[in-house]
N, C-alpha and C positions, 0 to 999 in steps of 0.2 A: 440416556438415563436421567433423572429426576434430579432438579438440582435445588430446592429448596429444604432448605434445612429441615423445619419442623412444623408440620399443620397442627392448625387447633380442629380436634376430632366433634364434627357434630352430629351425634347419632341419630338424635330425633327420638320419640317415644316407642316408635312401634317395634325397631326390633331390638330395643334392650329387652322391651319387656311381652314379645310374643313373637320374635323372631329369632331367639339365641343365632342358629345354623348361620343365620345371615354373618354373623359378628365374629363367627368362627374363620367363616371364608376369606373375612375382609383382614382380619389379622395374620392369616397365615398367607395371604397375599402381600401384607406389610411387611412381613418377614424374608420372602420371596426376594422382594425387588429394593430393599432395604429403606422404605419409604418411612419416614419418621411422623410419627401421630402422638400430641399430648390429649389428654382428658382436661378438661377445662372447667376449672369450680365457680360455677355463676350460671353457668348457663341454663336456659330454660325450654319450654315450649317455642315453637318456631313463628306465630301461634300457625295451625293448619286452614291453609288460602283457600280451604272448603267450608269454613267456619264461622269464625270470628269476622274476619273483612265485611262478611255480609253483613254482620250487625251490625260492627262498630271500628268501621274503615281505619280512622286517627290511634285507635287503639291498637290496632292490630300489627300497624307498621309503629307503632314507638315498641311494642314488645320486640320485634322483630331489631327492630334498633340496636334494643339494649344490649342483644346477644352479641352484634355487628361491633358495639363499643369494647366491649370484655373481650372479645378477640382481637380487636383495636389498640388495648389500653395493654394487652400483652406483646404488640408487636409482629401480628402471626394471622395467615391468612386461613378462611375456611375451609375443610373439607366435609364435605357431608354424603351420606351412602342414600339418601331419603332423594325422594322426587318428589316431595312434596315438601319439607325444609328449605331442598333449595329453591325452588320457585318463592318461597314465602322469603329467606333471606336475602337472597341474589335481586328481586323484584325489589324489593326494599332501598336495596343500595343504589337502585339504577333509578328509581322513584325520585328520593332525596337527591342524586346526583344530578337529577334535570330541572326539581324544585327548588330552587333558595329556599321560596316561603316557605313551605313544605316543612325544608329540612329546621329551618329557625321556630318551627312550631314542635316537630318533632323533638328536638333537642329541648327546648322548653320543658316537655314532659319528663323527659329524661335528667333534667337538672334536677327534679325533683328525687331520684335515685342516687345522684351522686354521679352519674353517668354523664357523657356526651361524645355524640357518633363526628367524628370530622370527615370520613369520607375514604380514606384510601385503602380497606380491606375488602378483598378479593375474595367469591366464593367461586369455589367449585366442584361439580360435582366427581363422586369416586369414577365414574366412568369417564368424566374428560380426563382426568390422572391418567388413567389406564391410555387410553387415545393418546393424548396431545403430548406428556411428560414421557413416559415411556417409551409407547408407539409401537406399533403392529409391527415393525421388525422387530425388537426386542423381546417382544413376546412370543412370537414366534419361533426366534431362534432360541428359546428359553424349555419350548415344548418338546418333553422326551415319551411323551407318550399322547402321540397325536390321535383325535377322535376321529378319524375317519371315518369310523360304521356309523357316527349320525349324520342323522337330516333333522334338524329344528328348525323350528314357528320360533319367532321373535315378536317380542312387543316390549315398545321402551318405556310407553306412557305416556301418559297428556302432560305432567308436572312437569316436564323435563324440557318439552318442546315448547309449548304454548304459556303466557303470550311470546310468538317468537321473539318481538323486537325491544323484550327485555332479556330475554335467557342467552340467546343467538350462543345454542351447540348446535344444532343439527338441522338440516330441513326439516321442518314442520310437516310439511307434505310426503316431502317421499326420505326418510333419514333414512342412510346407512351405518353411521358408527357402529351397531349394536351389532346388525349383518357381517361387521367387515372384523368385530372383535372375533365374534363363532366364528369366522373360518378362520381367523390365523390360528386357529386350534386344531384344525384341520377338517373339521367336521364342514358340512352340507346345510346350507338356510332354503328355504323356500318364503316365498313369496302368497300372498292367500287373500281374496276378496274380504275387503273391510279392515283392512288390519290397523290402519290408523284410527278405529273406531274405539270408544272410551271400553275399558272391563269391565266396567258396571258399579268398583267400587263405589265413585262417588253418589251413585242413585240412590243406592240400598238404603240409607237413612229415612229416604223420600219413597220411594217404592220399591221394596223388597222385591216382590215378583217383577218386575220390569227389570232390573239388575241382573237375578239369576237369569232374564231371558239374554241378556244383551250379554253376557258371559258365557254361554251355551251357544248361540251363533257363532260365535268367536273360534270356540272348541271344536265344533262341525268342521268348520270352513279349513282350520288347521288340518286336519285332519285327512279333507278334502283335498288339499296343498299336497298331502305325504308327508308330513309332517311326524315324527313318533316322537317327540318332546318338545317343548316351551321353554324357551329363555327368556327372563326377565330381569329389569335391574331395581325395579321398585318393590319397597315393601308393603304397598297395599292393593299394584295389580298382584303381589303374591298370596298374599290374605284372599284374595277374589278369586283367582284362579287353583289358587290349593285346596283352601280350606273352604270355599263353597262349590268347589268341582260336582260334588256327585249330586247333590242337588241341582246346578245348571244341568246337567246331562239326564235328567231325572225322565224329560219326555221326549228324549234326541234315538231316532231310531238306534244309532251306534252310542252304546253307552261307556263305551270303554275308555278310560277316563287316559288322560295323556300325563306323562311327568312332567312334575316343573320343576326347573333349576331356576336358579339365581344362577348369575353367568360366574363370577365370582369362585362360584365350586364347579366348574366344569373349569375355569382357569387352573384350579388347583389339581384338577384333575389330570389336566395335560400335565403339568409342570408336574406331576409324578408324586405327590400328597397321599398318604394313606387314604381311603375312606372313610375309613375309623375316626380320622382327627374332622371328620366335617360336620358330623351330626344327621346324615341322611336317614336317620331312622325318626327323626322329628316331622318329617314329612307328612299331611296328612294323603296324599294322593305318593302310596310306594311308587320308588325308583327302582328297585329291583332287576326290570326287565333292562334298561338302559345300562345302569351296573356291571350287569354282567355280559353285556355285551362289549364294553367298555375297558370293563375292569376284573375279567370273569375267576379272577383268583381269588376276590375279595366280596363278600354278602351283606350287605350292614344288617 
């Protein structure tokens, strides 16, 4: 079991504000396994290492900084639910950790805040917690209602892996963490051509259609696996795979759209969680089918 007292909670923007379901899961998982999270008054944008960095590199990592020091300046290391937070804050700390100069420019900027990052806060993400703190035994000896009847398609994400030799959770290449969390839940993973291939989110900005294509392949191929649901831990392969699902599949001979979880609420789901308390009616792509295979007492 987890032995650090109290993480500084960082959410990141996308699912305070268009992912409630997500927030729901991760709290009623903090309650689960008595994992202790404060809210943190200062913190900001992460900024997104799809974004800002492109323009304006020095700026991107002193924002990033500043969050690192107000976590710093309380004592308390990061937790974040976001793949793309943590790459942008984790990358940051491992950046300045290898830079003096770097860090003495960095800091620079931040003196002008009132701020300065020294260096010994820790990020990491909600799924190493889950892995590393926890651990696949205790979760699994946790689960009273094992998922057996599934088979899920997993995708972790690029945020989370890449660049490996700043993040270094998982192979790059071939990771299992994600694989090895669904089955201590009892349920079935399959395996599916391309799967380390991007969702598409980050295209869409730049080519709409090219994204939905490269999310529709994805979906096929799942599919094609035997796959009847998708596990995710990022909040913007889930914005890509949810909420542009039925437009990816818009010219896929098989249109039938797949459910997606957040692995999160399939956690809660073993560990015997109402469905009620998770929000699965926020869904834009229903779970229904999975549900009530799962859980066949209860319909959200």
């Amino acid at each position: 079991m987890i032995t650090n007292s109290t993480w500084a909670l960082y959410w990141g923007c996308v699912i305070p504000n268009r992912l409630p379901y997500m927030e729901l899961a991760i709290r009623e998982t903090f309650r689960h396994f008595d994992i202790q999270g404060e809210e943190i008054k200062g913190f900001t944008c992460c900024p997104n290492p799809l974004t800002l960095p492109r323009i304006d590199h020095q700026a991107a990592m002193a924002i990033s900084a500043r969050n690192l020091a107000i976590a710093e300046k309380k004592g308390m290391d990061i937790l974040t639910p976001c793949n793309g937070c943590f790459e942008a804050l984790k990358g940051t700390a491992k950046c300045l950790q290898k830079d003096k100069q770097l860090h003495t420019e960095i800091n620079a900027i931040l003196a002008k805040t009132g701020h300065e990052y020294k260096g010994p806060v820790k990020v990491k993400h909600f799924i190493q917690l889950l892995f590393e703190d926890i651990g696949l035994g205790v979760i699994a000896d946790s689960v009273t209602h094992p998922l057996t009847d599934l088979t899920a398609a997993v995708h972790v994400g690029c945020h989370l892996l890449r660049p490996s030799n700043l993040l270094n959770v998982d192979d790059a290449q071939r990771p299992t963490i994600l694989h090895q969390l669904v089955r201590a839940l009892g349920a079935k993973t399959v395996q599916f051509l391309d799967e380390m291939d991007c969702c598409g989110y980050g295209t869409r900005p730049a080519d709409r259609e090219m994204a939905l294509k490269m999310t529709g392949i994805k979906l096929e191929n799942m599919k094609r696996a035997g796959a009847e649901a998708l596990v995710v831990i990022c909040p913007a392969c889930t914005l890509q795979f949810d909420l542009m699902q039925r437009l990816a599949l818009r010219d896929a001979e098989d249109k039938t759209p797949i459910p997606v979880f957040y692995y999160p609420e399939l956690l809660n789901l073993a560990l015997g969680t109402n469905p009620d308390q998770l929000g699965f009616n926020l869904h834009r792509v229903r779970v229904d089918s999975i549900l009530n295979k799962l859980v066949p007492h209860v319909t959200p």
